[in-house]
ZADO-779583 format. One record per residue (C-alpha): residue number from 1; residue in one letter; x, y, z. Coordinates in steps of 0.25 Angstrom, whole numbers, padded with zeros to 4 digits. Layout:
N
NUM a X Y Z
...
***
This chain:
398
1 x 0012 0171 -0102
2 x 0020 0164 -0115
3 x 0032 0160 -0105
4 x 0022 0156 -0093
5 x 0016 0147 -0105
6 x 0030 0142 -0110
7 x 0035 0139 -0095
8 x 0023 0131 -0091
9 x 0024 0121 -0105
10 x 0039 0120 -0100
11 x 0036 0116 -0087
12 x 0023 0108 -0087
13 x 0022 0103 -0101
14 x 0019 0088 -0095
15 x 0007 0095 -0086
16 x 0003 0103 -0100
17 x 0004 0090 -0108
18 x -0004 0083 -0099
19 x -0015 0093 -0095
20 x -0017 0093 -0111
21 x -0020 0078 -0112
22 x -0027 0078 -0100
23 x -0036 0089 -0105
24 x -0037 0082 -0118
25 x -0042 0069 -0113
26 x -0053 0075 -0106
27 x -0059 0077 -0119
28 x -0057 0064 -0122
29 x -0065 0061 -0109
30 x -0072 0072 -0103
31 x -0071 0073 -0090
32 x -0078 0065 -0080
33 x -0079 0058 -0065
34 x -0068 0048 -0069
35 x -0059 0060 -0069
36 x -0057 0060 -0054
37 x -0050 0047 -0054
38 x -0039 0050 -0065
39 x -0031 0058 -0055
40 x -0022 0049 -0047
41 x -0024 0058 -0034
42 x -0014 0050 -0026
43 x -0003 0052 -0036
44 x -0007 0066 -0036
45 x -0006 0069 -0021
46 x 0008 0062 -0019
47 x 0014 0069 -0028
48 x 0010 0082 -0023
49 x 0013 0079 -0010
50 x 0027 0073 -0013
51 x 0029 0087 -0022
52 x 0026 0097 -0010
53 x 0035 0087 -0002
54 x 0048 0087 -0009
55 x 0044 0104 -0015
56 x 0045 0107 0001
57 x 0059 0099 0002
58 x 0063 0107 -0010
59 x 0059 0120 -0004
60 x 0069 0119 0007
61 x 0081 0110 0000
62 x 0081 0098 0006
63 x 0087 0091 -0007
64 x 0098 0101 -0010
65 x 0103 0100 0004
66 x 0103 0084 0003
67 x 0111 0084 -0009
68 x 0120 0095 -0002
69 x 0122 0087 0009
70 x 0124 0075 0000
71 x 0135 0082 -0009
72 x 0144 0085 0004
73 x 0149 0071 0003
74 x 0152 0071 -0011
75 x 0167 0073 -0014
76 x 0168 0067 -0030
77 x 0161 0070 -0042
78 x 0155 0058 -0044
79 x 0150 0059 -0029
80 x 0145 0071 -0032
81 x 0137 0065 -0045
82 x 0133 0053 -0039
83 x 0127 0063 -0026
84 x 0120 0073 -0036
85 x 0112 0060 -0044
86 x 0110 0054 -0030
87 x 0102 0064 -0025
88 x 0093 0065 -0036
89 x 0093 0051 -0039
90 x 0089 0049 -0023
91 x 0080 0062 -0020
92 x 0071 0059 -0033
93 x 0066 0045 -0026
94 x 0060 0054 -0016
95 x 0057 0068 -0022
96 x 0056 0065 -0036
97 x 0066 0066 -0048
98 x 0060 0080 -0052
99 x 0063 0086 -0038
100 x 0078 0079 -0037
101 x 0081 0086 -0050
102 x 0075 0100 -0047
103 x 0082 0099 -0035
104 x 0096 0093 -0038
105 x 0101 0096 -0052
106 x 0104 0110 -0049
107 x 0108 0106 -0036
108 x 0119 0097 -0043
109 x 0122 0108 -0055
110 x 0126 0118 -0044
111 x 0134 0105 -0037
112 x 0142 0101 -0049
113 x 0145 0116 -0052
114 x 0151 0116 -0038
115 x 0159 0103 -0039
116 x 0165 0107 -0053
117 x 0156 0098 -0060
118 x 0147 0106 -0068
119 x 0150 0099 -0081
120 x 0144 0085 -0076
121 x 0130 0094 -0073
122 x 0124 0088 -0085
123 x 0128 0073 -0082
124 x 0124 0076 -0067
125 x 0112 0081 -0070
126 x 0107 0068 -0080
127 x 0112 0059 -0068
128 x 0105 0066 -0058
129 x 0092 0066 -0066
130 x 0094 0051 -0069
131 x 0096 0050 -0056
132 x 0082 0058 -0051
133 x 0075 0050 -0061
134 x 0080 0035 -0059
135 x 0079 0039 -0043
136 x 0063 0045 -0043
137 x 0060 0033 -0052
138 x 0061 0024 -0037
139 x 0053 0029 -0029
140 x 0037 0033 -0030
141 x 0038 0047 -0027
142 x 0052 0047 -0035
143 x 0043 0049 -0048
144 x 0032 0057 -0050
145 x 0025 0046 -0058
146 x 0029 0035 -0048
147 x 0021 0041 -0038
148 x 0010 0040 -0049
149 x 0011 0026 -0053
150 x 0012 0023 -0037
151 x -0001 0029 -0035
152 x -0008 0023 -0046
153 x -0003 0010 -0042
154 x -0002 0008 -0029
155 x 0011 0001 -0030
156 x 0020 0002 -0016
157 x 0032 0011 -0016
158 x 0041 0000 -0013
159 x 0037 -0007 -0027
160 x 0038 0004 -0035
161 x 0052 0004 -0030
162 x 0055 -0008 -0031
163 x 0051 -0007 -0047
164 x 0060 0005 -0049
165 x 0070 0002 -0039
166 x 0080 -0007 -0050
167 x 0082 0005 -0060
168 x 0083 0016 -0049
169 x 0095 0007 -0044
170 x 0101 0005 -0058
171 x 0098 0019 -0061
172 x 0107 0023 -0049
173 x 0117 0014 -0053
174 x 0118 0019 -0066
175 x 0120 0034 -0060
176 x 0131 0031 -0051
177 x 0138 0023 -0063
178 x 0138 0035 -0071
179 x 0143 0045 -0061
180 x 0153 0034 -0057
181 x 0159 0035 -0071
182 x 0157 0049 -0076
183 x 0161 0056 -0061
184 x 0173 0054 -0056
185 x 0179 0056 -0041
186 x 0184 0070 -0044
187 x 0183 0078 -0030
188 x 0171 0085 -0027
189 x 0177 0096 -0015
190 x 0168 0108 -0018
191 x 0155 0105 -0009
192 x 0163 0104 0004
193 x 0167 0120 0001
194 x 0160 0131 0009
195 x 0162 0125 0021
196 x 0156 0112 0018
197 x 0142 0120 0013
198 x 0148 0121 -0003
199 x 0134 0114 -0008
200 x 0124 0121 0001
201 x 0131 0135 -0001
202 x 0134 0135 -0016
203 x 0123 0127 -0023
204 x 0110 0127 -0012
205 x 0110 0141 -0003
206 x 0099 0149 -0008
207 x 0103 0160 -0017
208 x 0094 0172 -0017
209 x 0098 0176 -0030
210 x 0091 0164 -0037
211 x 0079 0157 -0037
212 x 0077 0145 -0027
213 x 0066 0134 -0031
214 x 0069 0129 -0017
215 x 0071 0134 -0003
216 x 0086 0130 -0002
217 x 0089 0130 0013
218 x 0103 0125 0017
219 x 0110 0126 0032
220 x 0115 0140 0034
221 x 0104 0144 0023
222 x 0090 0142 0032
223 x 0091 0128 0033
224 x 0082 0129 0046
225 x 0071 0134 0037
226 x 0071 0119 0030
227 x 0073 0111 0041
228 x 0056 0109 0047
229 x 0053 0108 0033
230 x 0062 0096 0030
231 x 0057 0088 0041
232 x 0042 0090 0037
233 x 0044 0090 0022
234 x 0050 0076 0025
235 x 0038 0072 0033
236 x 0030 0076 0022
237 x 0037 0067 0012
238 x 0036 0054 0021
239 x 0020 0057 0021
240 x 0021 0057 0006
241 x 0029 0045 0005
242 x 0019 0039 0014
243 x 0008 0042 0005
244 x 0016 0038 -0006
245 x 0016 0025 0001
246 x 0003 0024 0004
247 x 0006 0025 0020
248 x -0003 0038 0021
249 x -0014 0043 0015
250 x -0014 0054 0001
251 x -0022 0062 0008
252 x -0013 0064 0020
253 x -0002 0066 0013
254 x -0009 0077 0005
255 x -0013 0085 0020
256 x 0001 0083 0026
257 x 0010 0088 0013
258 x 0000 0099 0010
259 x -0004 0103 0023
260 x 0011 0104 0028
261 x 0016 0113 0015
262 x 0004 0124 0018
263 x 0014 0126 0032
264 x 0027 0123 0027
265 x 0029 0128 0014
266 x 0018 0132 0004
267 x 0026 0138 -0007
268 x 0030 0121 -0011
269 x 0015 0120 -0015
270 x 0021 0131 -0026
271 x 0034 0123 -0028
272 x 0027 0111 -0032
273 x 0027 0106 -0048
274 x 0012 0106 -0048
275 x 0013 0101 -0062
276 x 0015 0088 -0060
277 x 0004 0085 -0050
278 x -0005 0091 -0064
279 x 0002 0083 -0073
280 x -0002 0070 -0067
281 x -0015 0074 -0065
282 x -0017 0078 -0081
283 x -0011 0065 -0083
284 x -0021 0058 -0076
285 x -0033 0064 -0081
286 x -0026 0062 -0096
287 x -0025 0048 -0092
288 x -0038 0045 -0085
289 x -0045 0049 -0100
290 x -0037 0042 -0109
291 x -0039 0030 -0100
292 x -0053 0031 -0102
293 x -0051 0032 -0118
294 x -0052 0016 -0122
295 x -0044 0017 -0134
296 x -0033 0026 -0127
297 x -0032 0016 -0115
298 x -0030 0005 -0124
299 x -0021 0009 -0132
300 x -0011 0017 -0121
301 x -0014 0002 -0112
302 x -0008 -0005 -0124
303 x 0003 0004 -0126
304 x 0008 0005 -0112
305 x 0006 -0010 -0107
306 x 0012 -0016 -0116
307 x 0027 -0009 -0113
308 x 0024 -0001 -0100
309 x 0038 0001 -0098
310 x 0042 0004 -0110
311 x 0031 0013 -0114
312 x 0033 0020 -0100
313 x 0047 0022 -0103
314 x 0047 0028 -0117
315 x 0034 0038 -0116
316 x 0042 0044 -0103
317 x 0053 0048 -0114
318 x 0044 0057 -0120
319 x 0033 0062 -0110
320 x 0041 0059 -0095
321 x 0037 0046 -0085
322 x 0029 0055 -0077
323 x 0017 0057 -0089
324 x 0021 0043 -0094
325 x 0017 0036 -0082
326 x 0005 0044 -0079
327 x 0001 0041 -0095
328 x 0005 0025 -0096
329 x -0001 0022 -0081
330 x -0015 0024 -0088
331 x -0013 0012 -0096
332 x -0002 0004 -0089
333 x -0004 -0006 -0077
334 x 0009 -0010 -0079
335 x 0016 -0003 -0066
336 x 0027 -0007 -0065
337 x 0034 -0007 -0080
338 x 0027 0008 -0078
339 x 0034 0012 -0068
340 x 0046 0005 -0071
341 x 0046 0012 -0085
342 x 0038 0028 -0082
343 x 0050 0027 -0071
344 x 0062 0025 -0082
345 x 0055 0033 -0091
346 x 0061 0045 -0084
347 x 0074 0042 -0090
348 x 0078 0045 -0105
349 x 0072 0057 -0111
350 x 0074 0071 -0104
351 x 0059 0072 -0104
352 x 0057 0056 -0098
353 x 0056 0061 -0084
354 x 0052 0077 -0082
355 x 0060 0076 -0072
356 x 0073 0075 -0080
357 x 0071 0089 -0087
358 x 0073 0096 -0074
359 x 0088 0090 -0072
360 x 0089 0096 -0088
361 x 0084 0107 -0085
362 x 0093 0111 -0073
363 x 0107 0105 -0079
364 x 0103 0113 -0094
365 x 0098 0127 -0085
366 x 0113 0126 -0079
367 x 0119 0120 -0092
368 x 0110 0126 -0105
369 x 0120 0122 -0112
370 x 0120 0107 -0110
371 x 0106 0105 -0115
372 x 0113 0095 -0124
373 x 0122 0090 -0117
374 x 0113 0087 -0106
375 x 0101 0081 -0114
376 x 0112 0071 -0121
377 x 0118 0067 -0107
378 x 0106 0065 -0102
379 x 0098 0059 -0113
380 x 0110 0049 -0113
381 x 0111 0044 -0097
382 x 0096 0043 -0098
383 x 0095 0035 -0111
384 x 0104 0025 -0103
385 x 0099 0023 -0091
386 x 0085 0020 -0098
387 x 0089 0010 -0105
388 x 0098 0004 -0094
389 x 0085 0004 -0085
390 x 0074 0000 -0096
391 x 0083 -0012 -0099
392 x 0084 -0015 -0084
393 x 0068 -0015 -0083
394 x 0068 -0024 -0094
395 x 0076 -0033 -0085
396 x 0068 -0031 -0072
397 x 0055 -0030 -0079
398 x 0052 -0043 -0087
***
């Protein structure tokens, strides 16, 4: 019981946090009809739906086999480099930063041991997470808390591009600069081994002998088994990108994803991080009280408009964009210095964006002994590209 306890304040202490100051303000005011309206419902249901979506795609692989196919063309280190940032950087715009890392830092450690390289994993792993973060910050359904801020706004998807879209291209600069002068053209030969399959045999066929978070299925390993599923799961992400953009309704998007999973596949409605769908909601009852607290409101409103960006910014440092933006966007009309700043937020601190400890966690499981190592690198490549980007929203945003 005592490990159970320990695991779950490892792994859900954001949902532990908030669910103790939700349950707090509700003795500050007691609850009531105007409870029904603090949950953002909208913000609730595509995220849900965008979760099942991209845990189905998990299930069968689809990334891993991308970025196989992807690394058959890479014949130098810094190709190699360049293709591994790439496809977190990329795949994060669409199935967020968290799922581009779960899925592609291993995928690259067992890469970089393959091509000789195992002593960049540290360096690899801090671009690649830049990378997801600085990708996912682009899109809407990149970001967790995009999708929030989109809903609550109302802004169209091509806007809340267009705000982000300068520091994502300067961002991806920046990462192709670096790999440029830290990676050479040193000769990468070792994937086209095994009869052209040296990727998919060493690093992605299914091992009984270990435990497999996905179903990994890969030509000449049941890739018949994946192929329906593919096209359907892709259906199913255009209807939530429709949603998204408000081309069809929540409700419908809700039956269709749902309804589709009961026959496909129901074991992703166990895969799923229900925590974070909680989380939001504990926010948002936590919120939806202090809002109603006069000298709270004030105060917070006072704070937060006056340097939205800013603010936004450095509380992300200590509690993660995700919760800051659900805290500040009670107090804040300021959209746009919001997103700007919840969105680079994600970059400094290891703890800035939650999606950041997962690359740590992958490269220090591997590597325990480069805890240090790793937290300095990172801490380093982070600290400069927030200040690069914060002074370049000082330029763009008057």
């Amino acid at each position: 019981m005592r490990g159970l306890v320990i695991k779950l304040l490892k792994n859900e202490t954001i949902l532990i946090v908030a669910s103790i100051l939700a349950l707090i303000s509700c003795f500050i005011v007691p609850p009531d009809a105007e409870y029904k309206e603090y949950v953002h419902m909208s913000t609730i249901s595509q995220l849900v739906c965008l979760m099942l979506v991209v845990c189905g795609f998990q299930r069968i692989g689809v990334f891993r086999i991308i970025g196989s196919r992807l690394l058959h063309h890479v014949s130098t280190a810094r190709g190699l480099v360049i293709t591994l940032i790439s496809l977190t950087f990329f795949s994060a715009m669409l199935i967020t930063n968290d799922v581009a890392l779960v899925t592609f830092i291993p995928f690259a450690i067992s890469v970089l041991i393959m091509a000789d390289m195992e002593e960049h994993a540290v360096l690899v792993g801090t671009l690649m997470t830049l990378g997801a973060n600085m990708g996912s910050m682009l899109t809407p359904i990149g970001n967790a808390h995009n999708l929030y801020l989109k809903a609550l706004t109302g802004m169209p998807t091509t806007e809340m591009i267009g705000i982000m879209a300068p520091y994502s291209f300067t961002a991806a600069v920046m990462l192709v600069i670096i790999s440029c002068v830290v990676f050479g053209k040193k000769p990468v030969s070792e994937f086209h081994a095994l009869d052209g399959a040296g990727i998919e045999r060493g690093v992605l066929a299914p091992s009984s002998s270990k435990h497999q978070p996905d179903e990994i299925r890969i030509t000449g390993y049941g890739a018949s088994y994946g192929g329906w599923r593919t096209v359907v799961y892709t259906i199913l992400f255009v209807v939530c990108l429709l949603a998204v953009s408000d081309f069809l309704p929540l409700w419908a998007m809700c039956v269709i994803v749902f309804a589709t999973f009961l026959v496909c596949d129901r074991r992703v409605f166990r895969n799923v991080d229900w925590g974070l769908p909680l989380t939001f909601t504990m926010f948002f009852i936590f919120i939806g009280n202090m809002k109603r607290v006069p000298e709270f409101y004030e105060l917070a409103a006072s704070l937060v408009n006056a340097h939205p960006l800013e603010v936004s910014v450095v509380t992300s440092q200590f509690i993660s964009n995700v919760p800051s933006t659900l805290l500040l966007s009670g107090f804040c009309d300021q959209w746009r210095p919001l997103i700007i700043g919840t969105n680079l937020g994600g970059m400094g601190t290891l703890i800035a964006s939650m999606a950041s400890l997962i690359g740590y966690k992958n490269v220090v499981r591997k590597y325990p002994h480069q805890k240090g190592r790793y937290l300095a690198v990172y801490s380093a490549v982070n600290v400069l590209f927030l200040i690069v980007l914060v002074g370049l929203s000082w330029i763009i945003e008057p």
